[in-house]
N, C-alpha and C positions, 0 to 999 in steps of 0.2 A: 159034479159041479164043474164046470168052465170058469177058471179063473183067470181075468184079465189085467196083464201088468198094466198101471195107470203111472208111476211112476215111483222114484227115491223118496223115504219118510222125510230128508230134508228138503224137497222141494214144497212141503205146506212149513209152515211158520209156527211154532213153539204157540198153542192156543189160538191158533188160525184155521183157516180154508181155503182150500182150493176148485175151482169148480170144476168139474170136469162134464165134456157135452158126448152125450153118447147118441145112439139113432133111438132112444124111445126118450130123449128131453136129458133135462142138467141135473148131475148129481152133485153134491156139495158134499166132499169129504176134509173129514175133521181131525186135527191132533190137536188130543188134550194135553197127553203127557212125554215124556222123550219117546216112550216108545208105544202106543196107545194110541189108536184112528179107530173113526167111525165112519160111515157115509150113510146118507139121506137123503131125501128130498130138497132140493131147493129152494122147494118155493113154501112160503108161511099160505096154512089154510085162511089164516082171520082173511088179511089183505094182498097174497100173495108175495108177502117181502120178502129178498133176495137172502136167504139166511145161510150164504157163507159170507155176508159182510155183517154179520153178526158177531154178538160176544160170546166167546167162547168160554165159559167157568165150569172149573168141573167136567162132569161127564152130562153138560147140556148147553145149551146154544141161545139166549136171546133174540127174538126178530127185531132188526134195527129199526122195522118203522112202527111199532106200535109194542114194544116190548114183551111179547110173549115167550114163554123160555120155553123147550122143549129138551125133555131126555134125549139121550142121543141113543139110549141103549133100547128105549121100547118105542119112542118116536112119540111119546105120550105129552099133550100138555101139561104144563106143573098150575098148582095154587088154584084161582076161580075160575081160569079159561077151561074150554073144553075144546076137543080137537084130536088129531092127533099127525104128523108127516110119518108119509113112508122109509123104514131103513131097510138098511141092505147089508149081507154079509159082507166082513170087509179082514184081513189079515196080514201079517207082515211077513215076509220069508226074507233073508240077508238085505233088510232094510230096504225090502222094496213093499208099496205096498198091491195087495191083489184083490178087485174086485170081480165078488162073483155076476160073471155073466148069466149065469140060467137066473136067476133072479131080478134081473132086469128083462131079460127076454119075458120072463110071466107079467110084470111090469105093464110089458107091451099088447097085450095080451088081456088084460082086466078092462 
């Protein structure tokens, strides 16, 4: 794997996101907990809502424009909806966090 520094775990927000734009489109990476990120997809399948301006609870994400929640950890719809966003390996090494590249490059690639 190719892991690439995207930045410090304090630059996302205690149950926030940040988006990050890479060359195959935007990923939205998540901290749920002090020390605990995910990343995914940006964009909601329903209506494509921006879902790092989403609610962050737990280990899943609400889309802000028509409330569907999504795991963060299988990228799976929760309750009636069905669906699912893409994730991405994601890790923390001395508080930085690292997403992996070859998993975006396949990304690009599907």
């Amino acid at each position: 794997m190719s892991w690439i520094d995207i930045g410090h775990i304090e630059d996302v927000p205690l149950r926030g996101a940040r988006l990050v734009r890479t060359a195959v489109g935007c990923v939205a990476v998540f901290r749920t907990d002090e020390a605990e990120v995910f990343a995914a997809s940006n964009t909601c399948p329903h209506k494509q809502g921006p879902l790092s301006e989403g609610i962050v609870h737990g280990q899943k994400v609400t889309c802000p424009l028509h409330n569907w929640v999504f795991d963060l950890n299988t990228g799976e719809a929760q309750g009636a909806d069905e669906g699912r966003i893409a994730t991405y390996p994601v890790r923390l090494e001395a508080g930085r966090i690292l997403l992996d590249g070859a998993a975006l490059a396949k990304r690009s690639a599907a």
